[in-house]
C-alpha positions as CSV (number, residue, x, y, z in Angstrom):
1,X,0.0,0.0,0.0
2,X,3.3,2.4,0.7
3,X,3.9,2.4,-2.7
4,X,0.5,3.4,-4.0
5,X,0.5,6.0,-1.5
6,X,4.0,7.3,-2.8
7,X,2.4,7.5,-6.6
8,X,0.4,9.9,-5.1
9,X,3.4,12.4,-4.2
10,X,3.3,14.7,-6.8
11,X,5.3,17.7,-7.9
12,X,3.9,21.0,-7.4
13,X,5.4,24.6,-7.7
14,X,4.3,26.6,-4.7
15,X,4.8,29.2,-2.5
16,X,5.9,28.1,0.9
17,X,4.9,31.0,3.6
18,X,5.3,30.3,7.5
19,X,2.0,30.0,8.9
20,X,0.7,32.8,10.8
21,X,-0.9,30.1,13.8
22,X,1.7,28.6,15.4
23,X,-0.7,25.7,16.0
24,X,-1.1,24.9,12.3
25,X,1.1,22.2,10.8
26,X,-0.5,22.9,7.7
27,X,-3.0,24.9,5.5
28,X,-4.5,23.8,2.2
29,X,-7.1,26.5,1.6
30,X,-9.6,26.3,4.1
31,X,-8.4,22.8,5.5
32,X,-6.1,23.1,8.7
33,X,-4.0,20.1,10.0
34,X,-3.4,20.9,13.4
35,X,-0.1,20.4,15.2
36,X,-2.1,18.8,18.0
37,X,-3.5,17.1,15.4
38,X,-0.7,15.9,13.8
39,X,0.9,14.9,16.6
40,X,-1.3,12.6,17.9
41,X,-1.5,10.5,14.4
42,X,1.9,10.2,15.1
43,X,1.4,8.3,18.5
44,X,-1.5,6.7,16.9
45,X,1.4,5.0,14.4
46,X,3.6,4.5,17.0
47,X,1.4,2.8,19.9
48,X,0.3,0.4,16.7
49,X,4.2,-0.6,15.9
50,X,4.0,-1.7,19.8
51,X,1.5,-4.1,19.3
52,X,3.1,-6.3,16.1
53,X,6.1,-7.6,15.5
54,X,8.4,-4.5,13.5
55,X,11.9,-6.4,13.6
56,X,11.5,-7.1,9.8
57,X,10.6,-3.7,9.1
58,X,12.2,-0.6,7.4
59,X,10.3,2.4,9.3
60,X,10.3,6.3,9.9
61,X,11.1,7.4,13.5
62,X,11.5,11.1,14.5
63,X,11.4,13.9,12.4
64,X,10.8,11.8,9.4
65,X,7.9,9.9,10.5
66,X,6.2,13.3,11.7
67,X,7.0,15.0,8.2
68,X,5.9,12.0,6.3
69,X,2.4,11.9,8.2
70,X,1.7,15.2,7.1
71,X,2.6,14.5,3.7
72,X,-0.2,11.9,3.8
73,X,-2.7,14.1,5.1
74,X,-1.9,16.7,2.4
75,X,-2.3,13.9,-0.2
76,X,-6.2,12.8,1.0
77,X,-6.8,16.8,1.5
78,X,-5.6,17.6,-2.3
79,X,-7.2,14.5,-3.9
80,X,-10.6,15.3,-1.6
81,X,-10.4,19.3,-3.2
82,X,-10.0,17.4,-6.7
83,X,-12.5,15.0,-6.6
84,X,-15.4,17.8,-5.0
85,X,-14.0,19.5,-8.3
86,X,-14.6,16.9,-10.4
87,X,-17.6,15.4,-8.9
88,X,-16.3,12.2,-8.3
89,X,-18.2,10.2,-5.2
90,X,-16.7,7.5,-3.8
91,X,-19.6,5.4,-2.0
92,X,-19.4,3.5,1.2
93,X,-19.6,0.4,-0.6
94,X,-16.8,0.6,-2.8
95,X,-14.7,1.7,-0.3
96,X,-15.5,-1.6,2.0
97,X,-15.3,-3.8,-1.0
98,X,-11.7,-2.1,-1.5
99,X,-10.8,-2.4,2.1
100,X,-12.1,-6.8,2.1
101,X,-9.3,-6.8,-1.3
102,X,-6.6,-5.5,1.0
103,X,-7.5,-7.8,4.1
104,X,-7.5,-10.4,1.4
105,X,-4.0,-9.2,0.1
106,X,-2.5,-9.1,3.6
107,X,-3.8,-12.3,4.6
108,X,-6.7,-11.8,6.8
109,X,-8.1,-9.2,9.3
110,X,-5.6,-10.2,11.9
111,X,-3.0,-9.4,9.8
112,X,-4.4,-5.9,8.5
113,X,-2.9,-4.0,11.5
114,X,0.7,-5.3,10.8
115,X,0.1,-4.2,7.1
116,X,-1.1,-0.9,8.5
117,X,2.3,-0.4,10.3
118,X,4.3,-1.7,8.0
119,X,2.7,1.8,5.6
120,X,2.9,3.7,8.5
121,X,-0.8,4.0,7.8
122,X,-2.9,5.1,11.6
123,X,-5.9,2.5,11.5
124,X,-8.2,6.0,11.5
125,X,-6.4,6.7,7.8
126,X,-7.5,3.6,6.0
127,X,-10.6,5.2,5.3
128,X,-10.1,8.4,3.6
129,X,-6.0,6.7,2.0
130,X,-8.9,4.6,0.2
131,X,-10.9,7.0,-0.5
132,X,-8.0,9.1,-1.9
133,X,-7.0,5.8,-4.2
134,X,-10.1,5.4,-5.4
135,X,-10.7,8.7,-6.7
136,X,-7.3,8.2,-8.9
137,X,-8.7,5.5,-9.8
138,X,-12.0,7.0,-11.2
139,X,-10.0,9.7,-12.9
140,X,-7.7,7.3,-14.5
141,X,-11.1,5.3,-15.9
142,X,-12.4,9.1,-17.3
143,X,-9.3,9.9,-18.9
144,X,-9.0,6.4,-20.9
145,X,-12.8,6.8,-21.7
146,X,-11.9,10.4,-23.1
147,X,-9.3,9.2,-25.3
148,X,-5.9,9.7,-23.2
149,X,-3.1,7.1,-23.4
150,X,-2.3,4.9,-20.8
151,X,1.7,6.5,-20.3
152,X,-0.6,10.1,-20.2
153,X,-3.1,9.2,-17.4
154,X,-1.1,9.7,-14.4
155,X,1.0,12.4,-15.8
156,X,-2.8,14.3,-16.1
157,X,-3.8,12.9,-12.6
158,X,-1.1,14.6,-11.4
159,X,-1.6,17.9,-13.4
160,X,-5.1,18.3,-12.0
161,X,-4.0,17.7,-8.3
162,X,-1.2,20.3,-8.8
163,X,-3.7,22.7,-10.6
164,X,-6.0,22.5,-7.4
165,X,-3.7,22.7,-4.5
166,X,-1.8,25.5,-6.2
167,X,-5.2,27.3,-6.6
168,X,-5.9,26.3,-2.8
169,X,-2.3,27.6,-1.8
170,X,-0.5,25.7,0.9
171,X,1.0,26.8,3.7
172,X,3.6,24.3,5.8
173,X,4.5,25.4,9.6
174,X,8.3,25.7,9.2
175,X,8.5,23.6,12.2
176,X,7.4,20.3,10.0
177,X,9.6,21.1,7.0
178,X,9.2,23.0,3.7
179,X,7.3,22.1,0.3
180,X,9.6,21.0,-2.1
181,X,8.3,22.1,-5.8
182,X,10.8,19.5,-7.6
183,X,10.2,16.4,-5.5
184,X,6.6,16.9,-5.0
185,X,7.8,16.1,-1.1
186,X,7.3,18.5,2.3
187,X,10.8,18.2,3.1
188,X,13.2,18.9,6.2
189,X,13.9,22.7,6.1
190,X,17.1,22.1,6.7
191,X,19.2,20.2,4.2
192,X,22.6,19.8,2.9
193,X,22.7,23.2,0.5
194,X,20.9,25.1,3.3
195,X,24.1,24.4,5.9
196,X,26.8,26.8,6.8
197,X,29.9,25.3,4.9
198,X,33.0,25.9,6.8
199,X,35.6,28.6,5.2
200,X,38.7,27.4,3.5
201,X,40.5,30.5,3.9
């Protein structure tokens, strides 16, 4: 499922301002993801690693894992904007039908919550990370039917999501990191080219 989320990271020029509430993490128009907010999705994650076995697992800690949750959120906010756009509705149905697929995939419902730790995915996510996967589905379907190539549907899915989230403008609390425009990625706003090199004179 990680890797179906990452498809969704999509490159985006825009203007990253400091948000004027300190208790914002982020702003994408009128949605606000709270730092408390945040936060606790992040403990959420972590009490579920306690309860499987992780010691096969690659996963975030730290600064990472709380940048990388608010990357997800900003995904299911920016394909929700896109799909009220469009008018794309994603019934209850379709969304438990996909959820029984994964359980399927996984190997059961006892083995959902590993598979939810091993994503990083908070149980309370599942819901709208399908929703969110569904709607790129259903765009992907409209494009085909319209005539668009199969190497230019997500190239377009991601053209509409950029086209709405810049028109929604996005503001990232400088705390969590900074919006990348090349990598598509809220990233740590400090990296390598940012640091003080030392003087060789």
């Amino acid at each position: 499922m990680k890797k179906i989320l990452t498809a969704l990271a999509l490159a985006t020029a825009l203007v990253l301002t400091g948000c004027s509430n300190v208790d914002s993490a982020l702003t994408l128009g009128d949605t606000k993801i709270t730092t408390t907010e945040l936060l606790a999705n992040v403990d959420v994650v972590l009490a579920e690693r306690a309860k499987v076995d992780t010691t096969q697992m690659q996963l975030e800690t730290g600064e990472t894992l709380v940048r990388n949750q608010l990357q997800f959120q900003l995904l299911i906010a920016g394909f929700t904007a896109v799909a009220e756009d469009l008018k794309i509705e994603v019934t209850n149905s379709e969304v438990a039908s996909r959820r029984a697929e994964i359980v399927e995939q996984v190997g059961g419902e006892e083995l959902l919550p590993q598979a939810l730790v091993a994503a990083s995915i908070a149980p309370q996510d599942l819901e709208p990370y399908l929703r969110a996967i569904l709607v790129t589905e259903k765009i992907g379907q409209a494009l085909a039917q319209t005539g668009f190539a199969e190497e230019e549907i997500q190239p377009r899915i991601q053209e509409l999501f950029v086209e709405k989230v810049t028109e929604l403008k996005i503001n990232v609390n400088p705390r969590y990191g900074k919006w990348d425009a090349t990598t598509g990625q809220i990233i740590a706003a400090v990296v390598a080219s940012d640091a003080v090199t030392p003087s060789t004179e």
